[in-house]
C-alpha positions in Angstrom: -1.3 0.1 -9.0 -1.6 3.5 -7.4 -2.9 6.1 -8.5 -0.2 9.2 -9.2 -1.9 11.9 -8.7 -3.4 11.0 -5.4 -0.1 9.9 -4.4 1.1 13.5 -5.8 -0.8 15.5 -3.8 -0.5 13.2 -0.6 3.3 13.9 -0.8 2.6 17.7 -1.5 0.4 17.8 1.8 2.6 15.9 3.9 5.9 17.8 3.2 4.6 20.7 3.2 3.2 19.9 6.9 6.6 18.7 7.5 7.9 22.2 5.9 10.1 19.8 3.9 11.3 21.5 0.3 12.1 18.9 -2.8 15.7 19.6 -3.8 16.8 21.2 -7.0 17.2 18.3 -9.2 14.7 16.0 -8.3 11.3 17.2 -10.2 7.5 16.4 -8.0 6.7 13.9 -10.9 10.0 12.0 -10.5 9.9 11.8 -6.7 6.0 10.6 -6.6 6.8 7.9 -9.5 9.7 6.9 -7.4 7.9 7.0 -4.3 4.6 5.3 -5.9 7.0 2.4 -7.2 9.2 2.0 -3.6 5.6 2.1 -2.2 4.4 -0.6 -4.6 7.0 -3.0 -4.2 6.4 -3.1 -0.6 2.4 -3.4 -0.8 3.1 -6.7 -3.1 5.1 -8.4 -0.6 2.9 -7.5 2.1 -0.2 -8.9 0.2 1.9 -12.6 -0.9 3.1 -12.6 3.1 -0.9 -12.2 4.2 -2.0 -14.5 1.2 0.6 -17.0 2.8 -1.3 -16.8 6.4 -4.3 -16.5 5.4 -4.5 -19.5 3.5 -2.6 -21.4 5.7 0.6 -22.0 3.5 -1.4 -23.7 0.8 -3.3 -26.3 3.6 -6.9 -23.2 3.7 -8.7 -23.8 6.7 -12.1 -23.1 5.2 -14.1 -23.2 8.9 -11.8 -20.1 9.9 -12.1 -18.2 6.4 -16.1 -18.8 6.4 -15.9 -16.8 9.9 -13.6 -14.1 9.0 -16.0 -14.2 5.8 -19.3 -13.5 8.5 -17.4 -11.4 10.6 -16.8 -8.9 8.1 -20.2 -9.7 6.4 -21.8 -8.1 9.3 -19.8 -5.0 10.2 
């Protein structure tokens, strides 16, 4: 789950690089719970499509997750 306010204030920072005002209407904490939970929804399907690969559809190749395993052991 993300956190709000840090989603808060990254929206605040980008639109206001972006000199892009929030309409009448629509209030900061309504946009960034709407924005957190669009964001959300996508994050989950990205992590069950990467699960899928990276275990190999259910058939884990063990040898290649013990290397990614060293490889980012050591960096």
């Amino acid at each position: 789950m993300l956190s709000r306010e840090v989603v808060k204030y990254f929206l605040e920072e980008e639109l206001k690089e972006r000199s892009t005002k929030i309409p009448k209407g629509i209030s900061k904490e309504t946009l960034t719970e709407t924005f957190c939970r669009y964001t959300e929804d996508d994050y989950y399907e990205w992590l069950k499509d990467n699960f899928k690969t990276f275990f190999n559809y259910g058939n884990p190749d063990w040898d290649w997750i013990k290397d990614k395993i060293g490889h980012y052991k050591s960096n």
